[in-house]
N, C-alpha and C positions, 0 to 999 in steps of 0.2 A: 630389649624384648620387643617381639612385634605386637600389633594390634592382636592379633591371630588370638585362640586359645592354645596352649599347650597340654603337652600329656606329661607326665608324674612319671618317675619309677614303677610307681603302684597304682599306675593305669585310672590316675583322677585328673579331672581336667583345671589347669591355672588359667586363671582369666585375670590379664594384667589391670593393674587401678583404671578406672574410666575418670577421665576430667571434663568438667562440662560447666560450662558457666557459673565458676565460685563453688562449684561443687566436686569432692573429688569422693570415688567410692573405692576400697581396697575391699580383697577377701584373702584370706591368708589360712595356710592350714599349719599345722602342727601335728606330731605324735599324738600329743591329747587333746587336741581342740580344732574346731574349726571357727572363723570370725570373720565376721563382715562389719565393716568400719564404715559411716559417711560421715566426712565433715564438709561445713561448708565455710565459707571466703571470711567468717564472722570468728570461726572458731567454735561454732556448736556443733557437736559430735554428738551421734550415736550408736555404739558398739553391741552385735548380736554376737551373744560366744554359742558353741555349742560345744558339750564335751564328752570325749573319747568314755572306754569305760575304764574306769579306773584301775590301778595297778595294787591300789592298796583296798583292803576288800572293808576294810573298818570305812570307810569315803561310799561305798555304795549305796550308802543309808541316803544322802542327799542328792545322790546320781538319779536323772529320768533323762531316759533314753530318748533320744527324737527330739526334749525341748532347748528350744532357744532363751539365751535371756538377753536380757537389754536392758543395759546400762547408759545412761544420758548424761552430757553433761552438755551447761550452758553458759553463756555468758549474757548476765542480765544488765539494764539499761544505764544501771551506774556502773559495767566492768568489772562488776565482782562474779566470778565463777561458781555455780554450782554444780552437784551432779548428788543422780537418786538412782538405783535401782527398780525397775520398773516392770519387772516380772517376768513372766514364762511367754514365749510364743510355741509353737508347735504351725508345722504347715498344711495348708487344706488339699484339695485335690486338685486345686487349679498352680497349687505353688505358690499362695501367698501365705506370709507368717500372719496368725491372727493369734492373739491373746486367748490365755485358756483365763480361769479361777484359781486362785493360788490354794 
């Protein structure tokens, strides 16, 4: 794959992983989701999903349109892994994610 963006089937654009000092960032789409991944050289990740709208209409109850969530996980200084759910983002008018109120 080149550095380049690509166009989709369905006219969206793939921007392949960027790698950058210990850091690599992937965005991945699916049917029902879209995600943005960063990990770094350490092993601490942070995962943004966002999700399609659902197919089963009983799941709409927990479906909001437009938010992101983000999922952490880490590796703390004795090598024991954790990871938390860390809430909603939604994006501003400049394109950054910022936390709403749950």
């Amino acid at each position: 794959m080149s550095a380049a963006a690509q166009t989709t089937k369905r006219g969206r654009m793939v921007i392949p992983p960027v790698q950058r000092a210990g850091r690599k960032v992937e965005i991945s789409e699916t049917k029902d989701s879209t995600s943005l991944k960063i990990v770094d050289s350490l092993g601490n990740e942070d995962s943004y999903t966002r999700w399609g709208v659902p197919t089963n209409p009983r799941d709409r109850v927990w479906w909001k349109p437009g938010c992101w969530h983000l999922y952490r996980s880490r590796v703390g200084n004795d090598g024991e892994r954790w990871s938390a759910a860390c809430g909603r983002y939604v994006m501003d008018d400049f394109g950054f994610l910022v936390q709403v109120a749950p």
